[in-house]
N, C-alpha and C positions, 0 to 999 in steps of 0.2 A: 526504621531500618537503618539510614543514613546516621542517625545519632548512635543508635545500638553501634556500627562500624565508628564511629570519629570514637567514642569511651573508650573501645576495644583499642585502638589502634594508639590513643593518649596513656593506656596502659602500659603498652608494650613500651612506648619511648620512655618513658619512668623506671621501667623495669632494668630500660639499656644502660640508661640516667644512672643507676645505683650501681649497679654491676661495677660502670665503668668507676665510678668514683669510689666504691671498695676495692677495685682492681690496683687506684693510682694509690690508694693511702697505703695498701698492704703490699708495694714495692720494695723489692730490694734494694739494702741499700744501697746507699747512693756514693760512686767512686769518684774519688777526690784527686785532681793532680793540678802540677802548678807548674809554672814557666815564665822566667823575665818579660820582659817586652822585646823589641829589637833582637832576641835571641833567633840565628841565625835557620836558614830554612833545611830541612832535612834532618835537625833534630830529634834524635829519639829519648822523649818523653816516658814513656814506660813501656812494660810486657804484661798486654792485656791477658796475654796469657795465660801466665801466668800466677797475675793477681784475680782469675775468674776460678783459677782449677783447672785451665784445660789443656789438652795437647794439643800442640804444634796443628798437628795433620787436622787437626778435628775444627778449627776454624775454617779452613778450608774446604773440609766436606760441608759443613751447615750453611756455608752463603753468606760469610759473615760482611757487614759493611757499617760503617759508620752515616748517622742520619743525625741532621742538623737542622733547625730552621733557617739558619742564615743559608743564604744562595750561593757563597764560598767555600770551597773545601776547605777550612782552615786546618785538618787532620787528615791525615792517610795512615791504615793500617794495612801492615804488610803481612799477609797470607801465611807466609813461609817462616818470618821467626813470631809471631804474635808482638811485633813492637809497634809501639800507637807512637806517630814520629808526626812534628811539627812540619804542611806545608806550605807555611808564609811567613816572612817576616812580621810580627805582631806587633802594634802599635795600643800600647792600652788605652792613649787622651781619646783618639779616633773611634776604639770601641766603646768605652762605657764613660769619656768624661769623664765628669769628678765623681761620678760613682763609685764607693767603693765597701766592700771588696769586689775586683771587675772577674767575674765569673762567667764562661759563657757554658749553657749544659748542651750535652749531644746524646744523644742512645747508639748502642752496640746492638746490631740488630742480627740474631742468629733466624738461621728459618732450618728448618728439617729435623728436629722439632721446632715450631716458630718461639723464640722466645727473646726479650727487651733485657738489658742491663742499662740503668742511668748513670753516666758519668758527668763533670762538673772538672773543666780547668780553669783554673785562679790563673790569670795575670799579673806578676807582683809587678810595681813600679821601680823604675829606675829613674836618676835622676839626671834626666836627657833634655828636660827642656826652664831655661832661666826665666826669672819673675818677667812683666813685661809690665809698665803702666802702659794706659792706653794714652796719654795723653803726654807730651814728654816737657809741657811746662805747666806748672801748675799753680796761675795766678791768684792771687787773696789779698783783700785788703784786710786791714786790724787799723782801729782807731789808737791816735796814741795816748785817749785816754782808758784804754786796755790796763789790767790790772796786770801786778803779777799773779800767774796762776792760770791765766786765761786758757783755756785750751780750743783747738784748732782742728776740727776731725779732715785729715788731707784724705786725697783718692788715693784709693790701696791697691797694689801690684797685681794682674792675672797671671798666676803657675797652673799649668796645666798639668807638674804632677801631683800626687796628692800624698796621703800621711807623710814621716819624716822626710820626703823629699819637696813636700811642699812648703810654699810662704810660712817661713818661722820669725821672720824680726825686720826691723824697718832699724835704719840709721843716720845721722844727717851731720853733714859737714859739719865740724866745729865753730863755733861764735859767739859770741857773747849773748845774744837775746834769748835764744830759743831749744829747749832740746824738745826729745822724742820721747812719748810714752806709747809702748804699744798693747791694744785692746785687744782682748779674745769677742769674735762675734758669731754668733750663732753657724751651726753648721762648717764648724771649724776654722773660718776666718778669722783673721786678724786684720786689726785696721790701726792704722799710725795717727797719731794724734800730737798736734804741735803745742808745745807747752811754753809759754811765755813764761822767762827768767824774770826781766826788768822790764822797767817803763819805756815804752819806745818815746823818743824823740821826734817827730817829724820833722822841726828844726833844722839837728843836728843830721839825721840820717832819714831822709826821704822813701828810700828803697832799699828792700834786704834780701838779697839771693843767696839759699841756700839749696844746695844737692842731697836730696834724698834717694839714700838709699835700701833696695829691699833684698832678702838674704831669704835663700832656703833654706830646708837642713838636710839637704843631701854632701856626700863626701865622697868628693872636698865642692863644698857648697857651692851656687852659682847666685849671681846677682843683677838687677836691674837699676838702673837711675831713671830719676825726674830731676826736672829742674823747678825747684821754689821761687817763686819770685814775688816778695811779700812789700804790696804798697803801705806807705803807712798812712792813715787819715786824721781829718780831723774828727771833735768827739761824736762819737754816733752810738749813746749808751745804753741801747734797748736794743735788742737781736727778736726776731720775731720767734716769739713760740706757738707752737702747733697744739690744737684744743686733744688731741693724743697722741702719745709717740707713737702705738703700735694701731694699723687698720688691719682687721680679716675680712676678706672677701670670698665666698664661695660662685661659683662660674661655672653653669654647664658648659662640656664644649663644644655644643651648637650653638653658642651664643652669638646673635648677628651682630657683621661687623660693624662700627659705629655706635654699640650701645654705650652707656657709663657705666662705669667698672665702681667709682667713690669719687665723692667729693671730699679731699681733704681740706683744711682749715686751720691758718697760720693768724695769728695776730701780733701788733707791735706795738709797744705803748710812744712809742716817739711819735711824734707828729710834723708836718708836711712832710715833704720828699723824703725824711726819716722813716716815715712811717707806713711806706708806700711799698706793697710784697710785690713780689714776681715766685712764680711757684716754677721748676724744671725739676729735671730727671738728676740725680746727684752721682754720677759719673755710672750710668748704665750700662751694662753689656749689650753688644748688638743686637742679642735675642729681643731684649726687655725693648729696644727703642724699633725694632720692625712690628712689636708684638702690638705695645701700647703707646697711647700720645696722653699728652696732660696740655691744660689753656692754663695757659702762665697769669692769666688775668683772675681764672675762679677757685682754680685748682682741682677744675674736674678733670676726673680720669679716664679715659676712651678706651675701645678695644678697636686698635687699628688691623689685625689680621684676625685669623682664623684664628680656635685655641685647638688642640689636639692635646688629648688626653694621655693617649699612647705612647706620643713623645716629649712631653713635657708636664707633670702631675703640679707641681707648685711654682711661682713667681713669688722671689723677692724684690720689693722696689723701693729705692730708698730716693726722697724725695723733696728739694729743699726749697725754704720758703726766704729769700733776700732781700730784705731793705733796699734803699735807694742809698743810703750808708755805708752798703756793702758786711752790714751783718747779716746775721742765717740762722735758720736754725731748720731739724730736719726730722723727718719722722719712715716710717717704714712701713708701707701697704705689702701685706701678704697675701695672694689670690690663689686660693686652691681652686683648682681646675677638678670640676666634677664628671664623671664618665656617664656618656648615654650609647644606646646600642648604636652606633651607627659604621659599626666594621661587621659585614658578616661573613660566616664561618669559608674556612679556607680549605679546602680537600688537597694534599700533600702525599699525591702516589709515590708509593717508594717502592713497588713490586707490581708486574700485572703480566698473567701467563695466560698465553694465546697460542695457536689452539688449545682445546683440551680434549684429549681422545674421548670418545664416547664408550659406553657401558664402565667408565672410572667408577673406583669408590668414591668415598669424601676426599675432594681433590680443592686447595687452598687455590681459587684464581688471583686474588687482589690480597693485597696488604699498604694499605694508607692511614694516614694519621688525619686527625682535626683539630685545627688550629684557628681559635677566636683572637683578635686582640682585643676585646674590650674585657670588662675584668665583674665580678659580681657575680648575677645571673644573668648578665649580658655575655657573660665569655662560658657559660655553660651552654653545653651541643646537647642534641641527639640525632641520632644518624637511622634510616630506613632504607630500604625499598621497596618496589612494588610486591604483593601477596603472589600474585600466577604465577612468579617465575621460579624454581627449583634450585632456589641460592640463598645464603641465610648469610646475615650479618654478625660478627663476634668479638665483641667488645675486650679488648685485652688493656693493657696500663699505660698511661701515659699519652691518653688518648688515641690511641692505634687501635686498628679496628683489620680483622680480616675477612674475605670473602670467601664464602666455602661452599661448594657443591650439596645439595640437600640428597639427592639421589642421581643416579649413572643418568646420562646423558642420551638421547637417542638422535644421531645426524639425519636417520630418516623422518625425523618429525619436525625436529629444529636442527638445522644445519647453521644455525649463529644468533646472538642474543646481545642486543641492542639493552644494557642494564643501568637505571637513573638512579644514580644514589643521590638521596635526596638529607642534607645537612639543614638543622633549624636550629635557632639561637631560643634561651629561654626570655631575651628581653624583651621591651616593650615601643613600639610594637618588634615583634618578632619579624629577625630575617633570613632567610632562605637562601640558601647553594644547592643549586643540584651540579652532577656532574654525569656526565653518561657515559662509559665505558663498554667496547664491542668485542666480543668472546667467539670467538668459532671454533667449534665442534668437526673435528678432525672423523676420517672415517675408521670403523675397526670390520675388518669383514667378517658381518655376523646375519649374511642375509645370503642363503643360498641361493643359486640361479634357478629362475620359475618358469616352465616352460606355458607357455602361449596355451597348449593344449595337452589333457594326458594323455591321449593316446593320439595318432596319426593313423589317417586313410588312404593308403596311394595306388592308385592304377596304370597298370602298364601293357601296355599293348604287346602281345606275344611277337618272339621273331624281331626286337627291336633291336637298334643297330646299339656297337658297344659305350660306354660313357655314355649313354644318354641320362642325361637330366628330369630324375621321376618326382623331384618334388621337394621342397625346402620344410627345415624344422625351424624353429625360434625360440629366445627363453632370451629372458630379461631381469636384471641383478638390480637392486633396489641398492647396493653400495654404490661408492664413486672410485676413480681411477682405477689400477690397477684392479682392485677389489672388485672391479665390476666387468672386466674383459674375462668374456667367458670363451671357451675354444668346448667343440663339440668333438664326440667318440663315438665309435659303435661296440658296444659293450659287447662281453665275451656271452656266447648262448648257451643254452643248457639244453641243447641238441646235437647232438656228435655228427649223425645222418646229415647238418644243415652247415655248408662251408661258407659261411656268410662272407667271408675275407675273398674267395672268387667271387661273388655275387653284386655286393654292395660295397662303396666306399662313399664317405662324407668329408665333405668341404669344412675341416677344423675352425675356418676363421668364419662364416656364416651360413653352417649349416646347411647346404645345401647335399643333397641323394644324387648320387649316381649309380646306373646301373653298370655295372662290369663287363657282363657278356649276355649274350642274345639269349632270352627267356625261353621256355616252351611249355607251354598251357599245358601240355598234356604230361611232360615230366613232371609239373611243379605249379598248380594252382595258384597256390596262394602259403604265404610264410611271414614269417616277424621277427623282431628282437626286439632291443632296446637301445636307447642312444643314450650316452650321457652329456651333461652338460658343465663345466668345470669351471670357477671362477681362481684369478690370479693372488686372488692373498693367500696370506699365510697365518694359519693352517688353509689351504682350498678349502673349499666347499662345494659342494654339487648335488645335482639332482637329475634324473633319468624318466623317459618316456618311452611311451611301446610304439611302436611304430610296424602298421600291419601291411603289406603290399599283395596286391590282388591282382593276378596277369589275367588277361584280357584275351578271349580267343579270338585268335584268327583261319580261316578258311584255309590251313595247309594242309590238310589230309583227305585222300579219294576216299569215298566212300567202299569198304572190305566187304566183297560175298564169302558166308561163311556157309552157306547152302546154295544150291549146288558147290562142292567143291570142284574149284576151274584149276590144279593144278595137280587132278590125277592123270596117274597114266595110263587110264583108259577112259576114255568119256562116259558119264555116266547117263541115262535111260530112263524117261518115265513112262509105265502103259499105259494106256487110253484105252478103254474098252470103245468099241465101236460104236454100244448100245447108251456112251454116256448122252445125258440131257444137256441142252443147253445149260451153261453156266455150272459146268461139272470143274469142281478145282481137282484141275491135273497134275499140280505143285504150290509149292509156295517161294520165292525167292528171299534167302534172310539175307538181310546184310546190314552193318553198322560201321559208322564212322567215328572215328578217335576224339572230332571236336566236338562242339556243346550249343546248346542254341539252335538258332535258325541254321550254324552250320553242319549239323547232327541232322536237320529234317532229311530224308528220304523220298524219293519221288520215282517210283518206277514207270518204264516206256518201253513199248514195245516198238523195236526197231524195222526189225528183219523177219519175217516167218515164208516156208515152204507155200503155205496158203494161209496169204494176209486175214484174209473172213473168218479165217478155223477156232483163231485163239484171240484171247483179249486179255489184258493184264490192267487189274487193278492198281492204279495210281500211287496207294500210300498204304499200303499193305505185300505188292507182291506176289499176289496171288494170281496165277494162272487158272484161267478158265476157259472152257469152250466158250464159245458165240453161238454155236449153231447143232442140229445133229448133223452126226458124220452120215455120209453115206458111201457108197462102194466106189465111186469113183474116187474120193479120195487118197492121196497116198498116204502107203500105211508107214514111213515112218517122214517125222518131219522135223526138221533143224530150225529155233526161235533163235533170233539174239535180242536180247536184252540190254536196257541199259537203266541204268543205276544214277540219279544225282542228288546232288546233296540241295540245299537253299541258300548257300553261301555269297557271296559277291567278291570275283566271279565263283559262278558255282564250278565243284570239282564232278566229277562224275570215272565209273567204272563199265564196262559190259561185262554180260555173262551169257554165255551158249549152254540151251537145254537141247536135248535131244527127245524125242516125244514117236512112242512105238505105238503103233495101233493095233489093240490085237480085237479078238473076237469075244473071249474072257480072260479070265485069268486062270482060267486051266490050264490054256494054250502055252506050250510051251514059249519060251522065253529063248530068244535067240539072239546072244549080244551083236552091235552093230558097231562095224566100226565109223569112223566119222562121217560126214552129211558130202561133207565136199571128197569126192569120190570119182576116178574119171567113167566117163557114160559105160561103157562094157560093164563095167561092175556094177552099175544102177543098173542093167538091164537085168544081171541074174539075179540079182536081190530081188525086181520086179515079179519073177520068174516064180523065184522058190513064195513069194506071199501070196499068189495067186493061187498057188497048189494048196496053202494050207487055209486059203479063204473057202474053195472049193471044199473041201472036207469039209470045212466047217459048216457050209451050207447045207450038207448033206441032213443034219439033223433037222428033223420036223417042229421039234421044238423054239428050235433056235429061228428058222423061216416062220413060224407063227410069230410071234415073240415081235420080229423085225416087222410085217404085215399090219401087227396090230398097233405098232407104235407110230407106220406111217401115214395110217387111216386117223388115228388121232390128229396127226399135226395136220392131213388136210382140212378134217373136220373144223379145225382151228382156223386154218387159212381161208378157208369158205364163210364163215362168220365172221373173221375180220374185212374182207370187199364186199359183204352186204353192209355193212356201217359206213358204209362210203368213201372205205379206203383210203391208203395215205401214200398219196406221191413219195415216194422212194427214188432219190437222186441218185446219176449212175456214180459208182465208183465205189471206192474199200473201206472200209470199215476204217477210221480213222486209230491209230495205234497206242493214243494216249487215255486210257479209260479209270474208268473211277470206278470206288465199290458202289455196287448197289444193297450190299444186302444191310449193310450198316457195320458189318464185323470188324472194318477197316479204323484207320486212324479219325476219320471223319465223326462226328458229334450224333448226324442225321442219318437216316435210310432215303435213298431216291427210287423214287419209280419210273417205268420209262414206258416210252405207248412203241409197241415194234409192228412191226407190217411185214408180210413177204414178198417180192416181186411176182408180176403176174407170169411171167417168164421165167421162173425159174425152176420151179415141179417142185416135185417134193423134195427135192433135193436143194433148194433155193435155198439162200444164206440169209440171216436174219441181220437186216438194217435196224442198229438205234441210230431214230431219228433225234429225238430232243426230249431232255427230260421234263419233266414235271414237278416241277420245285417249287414250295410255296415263295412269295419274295423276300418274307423275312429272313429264310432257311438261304437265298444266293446271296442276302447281304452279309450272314455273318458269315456265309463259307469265303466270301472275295475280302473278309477283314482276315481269316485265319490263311490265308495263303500268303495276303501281303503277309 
């Protein structure tokens, strides 16, 4: 798998490899301009503008700028007219030496569309600096048995400028021995050679000083001197010759310092101290004598420094081999300096845009060039980066390369990209640049605000006091800054009936519910809306939730009799037939309460009765019932109060007054009563007038059977309960709070009860419940359903 990825990935840099190198051969041409040297600074050299085709404005809109390898601006283009203007005085010796034509190339670099023009200004030469020997006398012996004809190769002048400004002619004082022939030498030099006229005398003339001089051909020319200063000797008639005039040497330039470069090789046919060489350097430049050393003994040649390839491709070295005589004779080692990879590749940002919005299209972040100096396949690149990241590399001309977005960006996933562009050399071994450049991804707000939950549950206690605090909402924006400050609302409802603006208000900056004014369970259960949630960019964005709030009852309403009604204006009357049975329902009391729950339970009591023993009222139903049978002694009409409560905490409660007629049947006519509380005279003729119509009613046989036989029953009754050995009956009243027995009630069960009569009492004796008869399971869940 690991080799299947290195093929793949040796593919692609091949693929980049050609691209780029169809990209640089099929460039535009290449624009040409030129400028003296020492030409002053602020110069305007051309109208790039103009010679490209463009407008003024339109360099301006694309970004245009000038890119150079050199680290100096040596050009400024001005935006506004399109002119490309000189900004440094230019020295051509300083930039290119003797190289010529001295050319330095820059690209024009347009972006928006991205696009290169190569341009190329030529430095001409001027003729600003004079010959110079390096040596300002220039000693030589000549034997004076020297012929005529002899010739003398002297050291030749350094011009630092070049073509017609540079070294054209050597000249030498006038004299009788000697003139000047000057030599063309390789690589355009010229070398002055002294020519012996006539036979030197030693004799006669021991010593000959002549002034040489050397001449450019600039105009109006400049020139240098030496001074000649020619011994003359005696005969010394063999000059040492070199077994080759010309040595080539080929030199990587890694080559360690201290190796031998050539051994050259002089010989002399003269013998003793005639014949005896000394090899040196034949008036070297200072490159040549820091670079290399020669042993004057062997005429090996050493490499005293580093060699660089980059800055220096060939050495000439001329190199002479002298008698003890003081003849010579010389020869020329040439060392080409050979290139090995050892510079690698250079990354030269010229653009890098940071942030970059997210959801962009193909958005250009980088645009850099690469730059080898070694030359071959050592100075051929290719350029990568890593595969996961969502950026693509794109080879344009002239080794420039841009970085481009593959697809929109997302700050929620990556919020910034740490990117290695990684540079390889094709040489051997191969070297490596990486460079890592860091990109952040700016926010776009494209993430609505999400609320925590979608709906809300709030509960609020009825009757609560106003602003109160029922409950916070939350939502959370997956953008940054702005984009992500959300402010909350309570959206408009689609209930006209529902004034949610008196009801409710929320806290814009963290959501927080207030309630407005005091609720009431019974107006208004329970309601909702929606809240929205809104973030600050632009366009907003938002998002909304329901939000349901459910009041909560509280215990503020008395429980309402809707039977009997207590707010007529006459009291109203129930009959009681004289002949009912125990436990005869004489009424029912209805009544209901506005709350809910436990505070809805109902619970009736019986408070107040004319004759406590007579009646008894069911608990949780209402129902009025005898206790006992009537008998004549009792009075025939009687005033209950009632009372009514609810299960609340505290519980609320009502009363209600029954009024309760006793008649004989209900044949009996009906004769309304007015109220109970009555002063005594009046109870006495009401007393009066029911006795008279008891009496009649006695009168019938039927009705005195009827009463006879009902009270023989209940003794017979009462007679068998004290043979079963009776049941203590404590004195006092029937207590007022009674429960159903028959099961009809609110209760789940039916209770039974064991009743007894007093022995004292007759047959007119009032029935005691004593205590019920409950199994235990039936009082444990009645004492749960009460709590």
């Amino acid at each position: 798998m690991e080799a299947r990825l290195e093929r793949a990935v040796q593919k692609r840099q091949v693929l980049f490899l050609c691209v780029f190198l169809g990209a640089s051969w099929a460039g535009a041409e290449q624009l040409q301009y030129f400028v003296e040297e020492e030409t002053e600074r602020g110069t305007p050299l051309a109208n790039l503008a103009k010679d490209l085709g463009l407008g003024l404005g339109e360099l301006s809109a694309r970004g245009a700028r000038i890119v150079s390898d050199r680290n100096t601006g040596f050009l400024l283009l001005s935006s506004l007219t399109g002119d490309l203007i000189l900004n440094e005085k230019l020295d051509r010796e300083e930039l290119c030496g003797p190289t010529e034509p001295c050319v330095m190339t820059f690209q024009l670099l347009l972006e928006n569309p991205f696009q290169i023009h190569r341009a190329a200004l030529h430095v001409r030469d001027i003729n600003d600096n004079s010959p110079v020997f390096l040596d300002k006398e220039i000693p030589l012996k000549i034997s004076e048995s020297t012929t005529p004809g002899a010739t003398f190769l002297l050291e030749r002048a350094q011009d630092s400028d070049v073509g017609t400004n540079g070294l054209s002619n050597y000249i030498i004082s006038p004299n009788a021995y000697f003139h000047i022939d000057v030599h063309g030498g390789g690589e355009g030099t010229v070398f002055p050679e002294l020519v012996l006229d006539q036979t030197l005398d030693r004799e006669e003339t021991a010593e000959v000083t002549l002034t040489l001089t050397a001449l450019d051909g600039g105009s109006p020319p400049r020139s240098g001197t030496a001074l000649v200063r020619i011994l003359v000797l005696d005969i010394n008639d063999n000059s040492p010759e070199f077994v080759q005039s010309l040595y080539r040497v080929q030199l990587p330039e890694n080559t360690p310092v201290g190796s031998l470069v050539v051994a050259v090789s002089a010989r002399d046919l003269d013998t003793g101290s005639y014949g005896q060489i000394a090899y040196a350097f034949f008036y070297a430049t200072e490159r040549i004598l820091q670079t290399f050393q020669i042993n004057s003994t062997t005429g090996h040649l050493y490499l005293k420094a580093e060699l660089d390839y980059e800055a220096i491709q060939t050495y000439s070295i001329t190199i002479q081999a002298k008698d003890s005589g003081g003849l010579s004779g010389k020869c020329t080692v040439v060392v080409e300096v050979l290139d090995v990879n050892d510079n690698p590749p250079e990354l030269l940002m010229s653009s890098l845009t940071s942030p970059i919005a997210e959801n962009s299209p193909e958005t250009v972040v980088a645009v850099f060039r690469i730059r080898d100096r070694d030359s071959g396949n050592n100075g051929k690149t290719m350029c990568s980066i890593p595969h996961d990241l969502p950026f693509v590399l794109k080879p344009s001309v002239e080794n420039f390369y841009t970085l481009v977005t593959e697809m929109p960006l997302d700050r929620e996933s990556h919020s910034e990209y740490n990117i290695t562009i990684t540079v390889t050399d094709m040489g051997s071994p191969r070297l490596t640049t990486q460079h890592t450049i860091t990109v952040q991804v700016s926010d776009v707000n494209d993430n609505a605000p999400a609320f925590t939950q979608t709906s809300y549950t709030l509960f609020v206690q009825e009757n609560n006091s106003p602003a109160l605090h029922i409950g916070t909402i939350s939502a959370t924006d997956s953008d940054s800054g702005s984009n992500a400050h959300i402010t909350y609302s309570l959206l408009p409802t689609h209930n006209p009936q529902l004034a949610l603006a008196s009801l409710i208000s929320i806290n814009a900056d963290n959501g927080q519910l207030f309630a407005l004014r005091a609720l009431d369970y019974e107006d208004l259960q329970t309601f909702e809306f929606h809240v929205g949630a809104t973030d600050q960019g632009s366009p907003a964005l938002s998002s909304q939730a329901l939000v349901q709030v459910l009041v909560l009852d509280a215990n503020d309403n008395a429980p309402f009799v809707l039977y009997p009604l207590q707010n007529a204006s006459a009291p109203y009357t129930e009959l009681l037939p004289r002949a009912a049975e125990p436990g005869y329902l004489v009424t029912k009391v209805v009544a209901v309460d506005r709350d809910s729950g436990q505070n809805a339970w109902l619970s009736f009591q019986l408070l107040k009765a004319t004759e406590p023993g007579l009646f008894s009222v069911w608990a949780h139903n209402g129902e009025v019932r005898t206790s006992r049978l009537l008998s004549e002694r009792d009075a025939p009409k009687h005033r209950l109060l009632l009372l009514v409560k609810d299960n609340g905490d505290p519980p609320r409660s009502a009363s209600v007054t029954l009024h309760v007629l006793l008649v004989d049947g209900f044949s009996q006519p009906y004769l309304p009563l007015p109220e109970v509380a009555r002063d005594p005279a009046q109870d006495n003729d009401d007393l009066l007038t029911l006795y008279l119509v008891i009496a009649l009613a006695s009168v019938s046989s039927i009705f005195l059977l009827s009463v006879l036989l009902f009270v023989g029953v209940r003794l017979c009754r009462r007679a068998r309960g004290a043979s079963l050995g009776g049941c203590s009956v404590p004195e006092g009243h029937f207590p007022g709070h009674l429960v159903d027995v028959s099961g009809a009630g609110t209760l789940s069960q039916g209770y039974q009860y064991e009743v007894c009569l007093t022995g004292e009492s007759g047959i007119t004796s009032e029935f005691k419940f004593l205590k019920p008869i409950v199994p235990n399971f039936l009082t444990e869940s009645m004492g749960r359903e009460i709590e």
